[in-house]
DSSP file (Angstrom, degrees, kcal/mol; ACC not computed):
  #  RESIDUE AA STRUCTURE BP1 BP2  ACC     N-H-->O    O-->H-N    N-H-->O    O-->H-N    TCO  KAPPA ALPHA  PHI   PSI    X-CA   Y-CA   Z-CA
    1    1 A X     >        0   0    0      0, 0.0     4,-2.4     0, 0.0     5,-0.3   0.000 360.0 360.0 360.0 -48.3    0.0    0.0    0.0
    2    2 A X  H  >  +     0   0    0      2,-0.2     4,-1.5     1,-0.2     5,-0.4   0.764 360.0  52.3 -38.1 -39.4    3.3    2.3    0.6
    3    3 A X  H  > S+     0   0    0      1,-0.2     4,-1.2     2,-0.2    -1,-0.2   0.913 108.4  42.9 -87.5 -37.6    4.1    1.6   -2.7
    4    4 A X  H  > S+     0   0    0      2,-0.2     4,-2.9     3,-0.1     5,-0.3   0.963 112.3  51.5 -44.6 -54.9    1.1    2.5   -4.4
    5    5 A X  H  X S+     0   0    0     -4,-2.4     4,-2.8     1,-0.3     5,-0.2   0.968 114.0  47.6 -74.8 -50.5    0.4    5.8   -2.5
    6    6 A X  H  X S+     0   0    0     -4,-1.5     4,-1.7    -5,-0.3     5,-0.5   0.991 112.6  53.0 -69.2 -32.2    4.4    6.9   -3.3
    7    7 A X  H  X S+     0   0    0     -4,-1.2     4,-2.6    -5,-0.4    -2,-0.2   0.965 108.5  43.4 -36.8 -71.9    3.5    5.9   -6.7
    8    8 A X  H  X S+     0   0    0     -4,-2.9     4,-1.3     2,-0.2    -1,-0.2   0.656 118.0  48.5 -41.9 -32.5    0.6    8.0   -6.8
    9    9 A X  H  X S+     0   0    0     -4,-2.8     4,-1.7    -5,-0.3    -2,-0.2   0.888 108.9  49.0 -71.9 -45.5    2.8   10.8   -5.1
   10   10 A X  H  X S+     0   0    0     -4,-1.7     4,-2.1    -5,-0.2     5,-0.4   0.865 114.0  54.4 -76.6 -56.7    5.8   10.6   -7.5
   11   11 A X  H >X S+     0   0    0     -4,-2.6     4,-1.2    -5,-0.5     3,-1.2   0.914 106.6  47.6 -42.3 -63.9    2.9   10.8  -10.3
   12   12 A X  H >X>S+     0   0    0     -4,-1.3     4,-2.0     1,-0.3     3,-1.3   0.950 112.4  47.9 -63.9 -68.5    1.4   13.8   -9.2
   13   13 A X  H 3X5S+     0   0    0     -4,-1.7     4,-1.4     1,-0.2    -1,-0.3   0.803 110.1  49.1 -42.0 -32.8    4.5   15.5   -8.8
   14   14 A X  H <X5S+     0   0    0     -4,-2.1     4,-2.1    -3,-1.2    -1,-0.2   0.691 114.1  53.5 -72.1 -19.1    6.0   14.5  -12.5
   15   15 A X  H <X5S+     0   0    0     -3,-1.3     4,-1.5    -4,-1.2    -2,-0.2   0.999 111.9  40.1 -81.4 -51.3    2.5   15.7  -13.6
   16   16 A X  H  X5S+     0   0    0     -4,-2.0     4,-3.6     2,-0.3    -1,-0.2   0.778 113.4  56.0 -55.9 -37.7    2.8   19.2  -11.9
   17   17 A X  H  X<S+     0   0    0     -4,-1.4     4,-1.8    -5,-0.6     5,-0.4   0.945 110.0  46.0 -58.9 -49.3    6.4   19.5  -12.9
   18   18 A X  H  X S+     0   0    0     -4,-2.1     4,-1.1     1,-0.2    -2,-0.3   0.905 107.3  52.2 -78.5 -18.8    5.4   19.0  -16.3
   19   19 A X  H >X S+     0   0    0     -4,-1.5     4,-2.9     1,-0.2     3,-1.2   0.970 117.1  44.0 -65.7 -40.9    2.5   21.4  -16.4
   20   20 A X  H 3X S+     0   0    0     -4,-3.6     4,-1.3     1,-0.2    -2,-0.2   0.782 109.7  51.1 -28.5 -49.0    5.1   24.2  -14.8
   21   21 A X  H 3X S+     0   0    0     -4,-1.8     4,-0.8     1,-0.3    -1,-0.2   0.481 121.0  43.1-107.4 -27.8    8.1   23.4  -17.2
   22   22 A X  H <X S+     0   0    0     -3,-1.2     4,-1.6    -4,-1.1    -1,-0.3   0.915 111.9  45.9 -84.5 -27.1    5.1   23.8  -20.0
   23   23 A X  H  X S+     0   0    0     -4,-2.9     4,-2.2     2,-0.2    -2,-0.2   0.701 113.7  50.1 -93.4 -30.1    3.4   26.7  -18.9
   24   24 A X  H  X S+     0   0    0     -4,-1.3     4,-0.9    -5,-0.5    -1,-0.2   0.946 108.8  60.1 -67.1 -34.8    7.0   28.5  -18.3
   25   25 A X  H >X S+     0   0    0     -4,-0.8     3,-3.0     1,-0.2     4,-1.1   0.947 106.5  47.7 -37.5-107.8    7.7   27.2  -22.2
   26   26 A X  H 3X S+     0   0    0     -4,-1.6     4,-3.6     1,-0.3     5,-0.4   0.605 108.4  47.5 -14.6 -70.3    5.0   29.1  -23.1
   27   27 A X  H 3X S+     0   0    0     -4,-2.2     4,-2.5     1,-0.2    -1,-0.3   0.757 105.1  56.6 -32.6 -39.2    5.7   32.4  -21.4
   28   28 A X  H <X S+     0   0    0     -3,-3.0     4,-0.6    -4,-0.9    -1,-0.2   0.934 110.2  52.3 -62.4 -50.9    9.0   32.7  -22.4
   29   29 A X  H  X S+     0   0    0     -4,-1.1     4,-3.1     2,-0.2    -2,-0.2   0.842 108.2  47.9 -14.4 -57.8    7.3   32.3  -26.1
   30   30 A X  H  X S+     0   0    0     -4,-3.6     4,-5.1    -5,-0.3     5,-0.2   0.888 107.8  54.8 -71.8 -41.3    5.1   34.9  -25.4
   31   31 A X  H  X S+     0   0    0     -4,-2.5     4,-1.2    -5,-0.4    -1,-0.3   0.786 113.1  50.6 -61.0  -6.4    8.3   37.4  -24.0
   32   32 A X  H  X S+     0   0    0     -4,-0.6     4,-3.1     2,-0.2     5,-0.4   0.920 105.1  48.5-106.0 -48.2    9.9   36.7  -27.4
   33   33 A X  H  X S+     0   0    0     -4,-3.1     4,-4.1     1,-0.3    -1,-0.2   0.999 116.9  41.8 -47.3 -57.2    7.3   37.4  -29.5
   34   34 A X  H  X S+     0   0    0     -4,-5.1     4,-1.1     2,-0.2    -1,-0.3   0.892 112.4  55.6 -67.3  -7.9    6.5   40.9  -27.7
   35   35 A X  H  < S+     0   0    0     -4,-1.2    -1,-0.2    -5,-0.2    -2,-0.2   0.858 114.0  42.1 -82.9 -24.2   10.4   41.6  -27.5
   36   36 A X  H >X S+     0   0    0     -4,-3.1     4,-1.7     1,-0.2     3,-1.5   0.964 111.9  52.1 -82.7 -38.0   10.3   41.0  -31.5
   37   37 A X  H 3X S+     0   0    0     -4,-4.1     4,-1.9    -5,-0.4    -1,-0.2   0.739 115.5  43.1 -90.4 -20.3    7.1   43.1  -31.9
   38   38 A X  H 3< S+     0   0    0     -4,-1.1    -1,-0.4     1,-0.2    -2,-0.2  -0.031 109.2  54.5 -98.6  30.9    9.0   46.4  -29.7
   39   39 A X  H <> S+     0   0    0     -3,-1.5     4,-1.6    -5,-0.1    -2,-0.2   0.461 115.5  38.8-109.1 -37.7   12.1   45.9  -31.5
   40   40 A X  H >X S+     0   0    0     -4,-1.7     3,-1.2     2,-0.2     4,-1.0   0.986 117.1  52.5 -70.0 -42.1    9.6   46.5  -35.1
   41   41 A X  H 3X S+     0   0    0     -4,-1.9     4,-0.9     1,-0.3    -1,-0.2   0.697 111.0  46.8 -79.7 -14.8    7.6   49.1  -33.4
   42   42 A X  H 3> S+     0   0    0      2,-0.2     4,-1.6     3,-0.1    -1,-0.3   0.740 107.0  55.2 -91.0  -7.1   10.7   50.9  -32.5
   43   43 A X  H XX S+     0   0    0     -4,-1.6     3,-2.8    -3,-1.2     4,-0.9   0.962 109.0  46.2 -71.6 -90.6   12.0   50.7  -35.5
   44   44 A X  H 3< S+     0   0    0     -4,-1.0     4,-0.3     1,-0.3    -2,-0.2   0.251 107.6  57.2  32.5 -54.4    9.2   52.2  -37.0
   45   45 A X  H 3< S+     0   0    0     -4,-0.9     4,-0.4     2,-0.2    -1,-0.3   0.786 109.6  50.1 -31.0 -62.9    9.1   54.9  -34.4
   46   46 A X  H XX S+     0   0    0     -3,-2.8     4,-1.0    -4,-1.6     3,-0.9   0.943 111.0  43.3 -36.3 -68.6   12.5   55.7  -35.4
   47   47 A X  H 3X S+     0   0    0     -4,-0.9     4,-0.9     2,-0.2    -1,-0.2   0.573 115.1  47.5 -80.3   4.0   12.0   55.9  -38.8
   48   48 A X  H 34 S+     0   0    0     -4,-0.3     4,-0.4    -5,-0.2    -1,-0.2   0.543 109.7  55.8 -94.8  -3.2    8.5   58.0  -38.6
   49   49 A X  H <> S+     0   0    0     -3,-0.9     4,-2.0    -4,-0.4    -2,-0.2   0.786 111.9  46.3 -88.0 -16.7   10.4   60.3  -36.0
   50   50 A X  H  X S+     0   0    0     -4,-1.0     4,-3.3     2,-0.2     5,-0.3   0.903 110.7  49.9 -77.3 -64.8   13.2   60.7  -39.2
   51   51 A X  H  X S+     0   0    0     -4,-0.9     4,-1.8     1,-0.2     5,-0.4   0.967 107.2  54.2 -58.8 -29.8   10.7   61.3  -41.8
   52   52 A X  H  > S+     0   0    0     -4,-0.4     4,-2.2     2,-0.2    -1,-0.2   0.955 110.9  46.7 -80.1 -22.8    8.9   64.1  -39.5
   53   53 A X  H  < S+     0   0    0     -4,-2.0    -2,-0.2     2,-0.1    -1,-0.2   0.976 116.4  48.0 -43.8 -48.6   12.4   66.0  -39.2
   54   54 A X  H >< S+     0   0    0     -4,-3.3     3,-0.9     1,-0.2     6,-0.5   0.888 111.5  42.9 -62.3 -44.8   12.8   65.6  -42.7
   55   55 A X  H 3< S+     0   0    0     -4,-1.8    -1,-0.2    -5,-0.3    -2,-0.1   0.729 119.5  46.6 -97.7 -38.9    9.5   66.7  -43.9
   56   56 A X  T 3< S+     0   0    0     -4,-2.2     2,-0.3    -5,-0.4    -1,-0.2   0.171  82.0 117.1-118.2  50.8    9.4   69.9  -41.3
   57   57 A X  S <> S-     0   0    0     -3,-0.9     4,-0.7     1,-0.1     3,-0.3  -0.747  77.3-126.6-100.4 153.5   12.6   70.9  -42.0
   58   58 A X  H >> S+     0   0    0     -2,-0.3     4,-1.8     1,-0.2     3,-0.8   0.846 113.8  62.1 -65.2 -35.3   13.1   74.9  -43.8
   59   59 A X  H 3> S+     0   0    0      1,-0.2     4,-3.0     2,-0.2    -1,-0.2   0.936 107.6  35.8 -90.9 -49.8   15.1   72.7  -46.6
   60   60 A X  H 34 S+     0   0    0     -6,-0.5     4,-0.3    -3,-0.3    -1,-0.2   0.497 112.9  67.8 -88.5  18.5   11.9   70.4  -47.7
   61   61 A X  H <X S+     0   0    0     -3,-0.8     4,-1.8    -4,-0.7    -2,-0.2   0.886 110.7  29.2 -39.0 -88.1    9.9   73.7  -47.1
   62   62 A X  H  X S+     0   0    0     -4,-1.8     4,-2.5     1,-0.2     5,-0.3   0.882 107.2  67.4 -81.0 -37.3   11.4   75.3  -49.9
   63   63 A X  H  X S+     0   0    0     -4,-3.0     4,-2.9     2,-0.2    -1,-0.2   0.934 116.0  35.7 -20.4 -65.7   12.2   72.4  -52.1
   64   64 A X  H  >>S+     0   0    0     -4,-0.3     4,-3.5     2,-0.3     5,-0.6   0.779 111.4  56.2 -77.3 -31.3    8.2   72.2  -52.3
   65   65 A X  H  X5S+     0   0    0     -4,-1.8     4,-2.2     2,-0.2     6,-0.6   0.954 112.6  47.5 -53.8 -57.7    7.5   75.7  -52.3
   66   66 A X  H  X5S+     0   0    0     -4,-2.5     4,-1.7     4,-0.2    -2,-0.3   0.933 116.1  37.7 -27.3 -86.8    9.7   75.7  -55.1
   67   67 A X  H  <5S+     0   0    0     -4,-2.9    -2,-0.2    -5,-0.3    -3,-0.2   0.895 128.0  30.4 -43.1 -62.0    8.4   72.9  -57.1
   68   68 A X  H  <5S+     0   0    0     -4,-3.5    -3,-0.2     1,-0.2    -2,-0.2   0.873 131.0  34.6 -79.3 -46.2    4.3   73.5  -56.4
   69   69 A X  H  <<S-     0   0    0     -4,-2.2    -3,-0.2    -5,-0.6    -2,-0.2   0.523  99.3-126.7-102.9  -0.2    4.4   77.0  -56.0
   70   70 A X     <  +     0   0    0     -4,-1.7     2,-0.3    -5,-0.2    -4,-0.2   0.672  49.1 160.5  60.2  11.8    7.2   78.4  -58.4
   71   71 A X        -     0   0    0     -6,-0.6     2,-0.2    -9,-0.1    -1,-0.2  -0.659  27.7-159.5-116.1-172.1    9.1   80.2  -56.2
   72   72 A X        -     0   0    0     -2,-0.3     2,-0.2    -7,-0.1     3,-0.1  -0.616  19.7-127.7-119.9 155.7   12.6   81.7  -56.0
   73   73 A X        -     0   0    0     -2,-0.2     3,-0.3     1,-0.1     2,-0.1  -0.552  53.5 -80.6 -60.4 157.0   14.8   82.9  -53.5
   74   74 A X  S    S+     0   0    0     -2,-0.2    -1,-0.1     1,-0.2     3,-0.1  -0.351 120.3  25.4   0.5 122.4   16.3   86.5  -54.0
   75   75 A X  S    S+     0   0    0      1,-0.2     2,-0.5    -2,-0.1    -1,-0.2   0.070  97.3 118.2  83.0 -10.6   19.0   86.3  -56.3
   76   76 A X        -     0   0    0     -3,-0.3     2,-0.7     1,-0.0    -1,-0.2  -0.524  44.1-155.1 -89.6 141.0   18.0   83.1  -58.2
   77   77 A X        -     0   0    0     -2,-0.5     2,-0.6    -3,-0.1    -3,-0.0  -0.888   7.8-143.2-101.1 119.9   17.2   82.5  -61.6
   78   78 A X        -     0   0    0     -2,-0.7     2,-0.1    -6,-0.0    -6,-0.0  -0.752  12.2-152.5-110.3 146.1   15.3   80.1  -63.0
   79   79 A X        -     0   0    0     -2,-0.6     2,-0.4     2,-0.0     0, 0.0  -0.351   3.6-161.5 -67.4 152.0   16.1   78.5  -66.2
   80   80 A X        -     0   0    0     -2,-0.1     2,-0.5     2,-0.0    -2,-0.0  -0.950   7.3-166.2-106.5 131.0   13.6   76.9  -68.7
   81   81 A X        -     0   0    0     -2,-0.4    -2,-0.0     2,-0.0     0, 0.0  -0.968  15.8-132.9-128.9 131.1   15.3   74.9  -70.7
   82   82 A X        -     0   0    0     -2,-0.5     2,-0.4    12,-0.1    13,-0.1  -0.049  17.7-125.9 -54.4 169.5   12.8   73.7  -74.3
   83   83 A X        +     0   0    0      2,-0.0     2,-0.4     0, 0.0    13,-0.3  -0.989  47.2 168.6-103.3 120.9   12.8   70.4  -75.2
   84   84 A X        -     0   0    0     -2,-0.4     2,-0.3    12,-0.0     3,-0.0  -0.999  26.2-142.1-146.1 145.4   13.9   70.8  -79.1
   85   85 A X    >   -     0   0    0     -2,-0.4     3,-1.2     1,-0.1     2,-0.2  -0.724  36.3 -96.1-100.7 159.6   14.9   68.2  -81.5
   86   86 A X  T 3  S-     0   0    0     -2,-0.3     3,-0.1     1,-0.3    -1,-0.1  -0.522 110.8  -6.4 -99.0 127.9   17.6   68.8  -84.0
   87   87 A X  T 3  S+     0   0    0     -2,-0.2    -1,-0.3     1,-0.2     2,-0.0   0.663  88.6 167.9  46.2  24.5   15.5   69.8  -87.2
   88   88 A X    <   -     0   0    0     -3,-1.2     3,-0.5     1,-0.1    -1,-0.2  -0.307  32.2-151.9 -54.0 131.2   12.6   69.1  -85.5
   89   89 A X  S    S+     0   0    0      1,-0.2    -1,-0.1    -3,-0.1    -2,-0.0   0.405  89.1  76.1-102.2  -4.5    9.7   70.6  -87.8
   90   90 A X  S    S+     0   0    0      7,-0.1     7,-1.4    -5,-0.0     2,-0.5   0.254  72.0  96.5 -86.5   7.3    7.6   71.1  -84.5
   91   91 A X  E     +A   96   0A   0     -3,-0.5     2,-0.5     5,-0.2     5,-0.2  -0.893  47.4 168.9-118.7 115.3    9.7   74.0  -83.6
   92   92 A X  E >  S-A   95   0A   0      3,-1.2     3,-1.1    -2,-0.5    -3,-0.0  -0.937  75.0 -17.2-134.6 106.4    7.9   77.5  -84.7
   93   93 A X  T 3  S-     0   0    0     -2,-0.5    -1,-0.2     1,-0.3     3,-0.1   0.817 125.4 -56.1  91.4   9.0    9.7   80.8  -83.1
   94   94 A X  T 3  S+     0   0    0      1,-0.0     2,-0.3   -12,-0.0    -1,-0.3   0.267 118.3  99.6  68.1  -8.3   11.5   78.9  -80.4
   95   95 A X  E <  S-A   92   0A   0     -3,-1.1    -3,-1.2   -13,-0.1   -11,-0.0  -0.983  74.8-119.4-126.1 136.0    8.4   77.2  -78.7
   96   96 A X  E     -A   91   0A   0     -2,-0.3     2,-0.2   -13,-0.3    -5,-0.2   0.064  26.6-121.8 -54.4 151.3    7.6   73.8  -79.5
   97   97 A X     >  -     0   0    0     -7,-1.4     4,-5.0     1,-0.1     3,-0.2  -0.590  33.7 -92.1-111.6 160.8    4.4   73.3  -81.0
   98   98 A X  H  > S+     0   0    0      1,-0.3     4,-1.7    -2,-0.2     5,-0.2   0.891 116.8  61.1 -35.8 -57.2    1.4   70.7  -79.3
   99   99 A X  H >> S+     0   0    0      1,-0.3     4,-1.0     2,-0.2     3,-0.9   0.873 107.1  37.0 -65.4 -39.0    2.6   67.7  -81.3
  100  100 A X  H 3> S+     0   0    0      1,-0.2     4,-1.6     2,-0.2    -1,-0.3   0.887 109.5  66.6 -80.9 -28.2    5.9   67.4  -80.2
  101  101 A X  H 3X S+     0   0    0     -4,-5.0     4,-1.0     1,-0.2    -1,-0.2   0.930 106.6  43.0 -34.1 -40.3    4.8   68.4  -76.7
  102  102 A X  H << S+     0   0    0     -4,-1.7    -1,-0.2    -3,-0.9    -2,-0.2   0.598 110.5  51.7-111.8   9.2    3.0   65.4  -76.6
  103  103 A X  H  < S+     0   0    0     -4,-1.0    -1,-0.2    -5,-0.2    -2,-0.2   0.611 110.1  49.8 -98.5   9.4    5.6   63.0  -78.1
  104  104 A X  H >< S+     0   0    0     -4,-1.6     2,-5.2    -3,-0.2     3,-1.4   0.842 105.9  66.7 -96.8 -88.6    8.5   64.2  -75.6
  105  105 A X  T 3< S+     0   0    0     -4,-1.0    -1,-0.1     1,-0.4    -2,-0.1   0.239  96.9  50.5   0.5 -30.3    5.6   63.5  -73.0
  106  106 A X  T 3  S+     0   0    0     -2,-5.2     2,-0.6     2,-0.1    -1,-0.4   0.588  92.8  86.9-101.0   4.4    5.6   59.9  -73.6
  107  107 A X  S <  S-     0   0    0     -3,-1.4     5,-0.2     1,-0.1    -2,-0.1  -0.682  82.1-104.1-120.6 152.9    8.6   59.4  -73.3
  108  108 A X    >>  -     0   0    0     -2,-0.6     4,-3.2     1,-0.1     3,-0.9   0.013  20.6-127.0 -68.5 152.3   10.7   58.6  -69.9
  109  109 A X  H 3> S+     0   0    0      1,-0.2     4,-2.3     2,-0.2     5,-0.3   0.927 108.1  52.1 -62.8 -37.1   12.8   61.0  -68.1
  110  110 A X  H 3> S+     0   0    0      1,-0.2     4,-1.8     2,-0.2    -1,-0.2   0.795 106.3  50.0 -73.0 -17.1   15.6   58.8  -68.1
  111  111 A X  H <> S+     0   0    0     -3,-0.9     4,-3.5     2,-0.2     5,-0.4   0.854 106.6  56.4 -73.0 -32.2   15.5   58.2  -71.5
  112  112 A X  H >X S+     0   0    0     -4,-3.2     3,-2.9     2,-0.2     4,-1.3   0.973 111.4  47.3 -39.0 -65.3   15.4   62.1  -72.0
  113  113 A X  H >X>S+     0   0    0     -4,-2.3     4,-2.7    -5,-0.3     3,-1.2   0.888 114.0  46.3 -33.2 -57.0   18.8   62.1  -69.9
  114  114 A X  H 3X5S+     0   0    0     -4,-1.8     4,-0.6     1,-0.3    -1,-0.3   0.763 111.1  48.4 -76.6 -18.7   20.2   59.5  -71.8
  115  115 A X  H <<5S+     0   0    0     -4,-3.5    -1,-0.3    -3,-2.9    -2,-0.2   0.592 111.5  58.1 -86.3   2.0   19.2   61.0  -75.1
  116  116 A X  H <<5S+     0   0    0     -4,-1.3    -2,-0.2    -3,-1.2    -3,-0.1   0.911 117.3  24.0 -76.3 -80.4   20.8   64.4  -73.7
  117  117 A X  H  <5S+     0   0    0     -4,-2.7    -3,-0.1     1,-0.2    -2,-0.1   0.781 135.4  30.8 -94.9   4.4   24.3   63.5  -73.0
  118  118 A X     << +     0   0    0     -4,-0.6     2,-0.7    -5,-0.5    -1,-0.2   0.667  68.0 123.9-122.0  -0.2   24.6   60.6  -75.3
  119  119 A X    >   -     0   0    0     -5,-0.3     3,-0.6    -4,-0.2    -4,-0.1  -0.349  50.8-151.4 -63.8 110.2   22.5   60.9  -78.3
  120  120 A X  T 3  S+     0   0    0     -2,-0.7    -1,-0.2     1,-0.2    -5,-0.0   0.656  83.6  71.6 -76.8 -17.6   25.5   60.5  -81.3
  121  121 A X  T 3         0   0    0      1,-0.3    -1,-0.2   -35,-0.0    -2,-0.0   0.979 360.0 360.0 -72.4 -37.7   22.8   63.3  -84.1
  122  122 A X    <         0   0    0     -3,-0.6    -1,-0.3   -36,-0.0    -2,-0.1   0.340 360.0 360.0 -82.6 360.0   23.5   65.7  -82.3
């Protein structure tokens, strides 16, 4: 009867041991997951606290002002520079006429570039 009842004692204990040894399993889980989810959310943090320097700083200010609104500092000049093709028949008076407007239009700004400094007609 002593051997049953420590039987039953030594059970109960392996059983409790193992819920612990699971239920700590689990927690530890649980810290790793939130330790990855504040490491993303600080990252994230970081980089929205960057982009709001960036975005109300005087430099992208005037960058936009500049771009949307067309204006200059004091002392600057701005350039226009045409888009004209060599013997281009669209060119009447120094401004390009509608149709070639809308066949430099289609075409990509990087090809513009690349027909700019490497285009051999010219």
């Amino acid at each position: 009867m002593v051997i049953i009842g420590e039987f039953l004692l030594v059970s109960y204990l392996l059983y409790t041991l193992t819920v612990s040894v699971y239920k700590s399993y689990q927690i530890d889980q649980h810290i790793k997951n939130f330790e990855a989810e504040n490491a993303k959310i600080e990252e994230e943090n970081r980089e929205k606290s960057e982009e709001f320097e960036y975005y109300s700083s005087d430099a992208y200010i005037e960058k936009i002002a500049k771009q949307n609104l067309g204006l200059v500092n004091q002392g600057e000049e701005v350039i226009i520079i045409p888009n004209v093709d060599n013997g281009a028949s669209g060119v009447v008076g120094g401004l390009p006429d509608e149709d070639s407007v809308l066949a430099d239009s289609s075409i990509s700004n990087s090809s513009k570039w690349w027909k700019f400094f490497f285009d051999i007609q010219r």
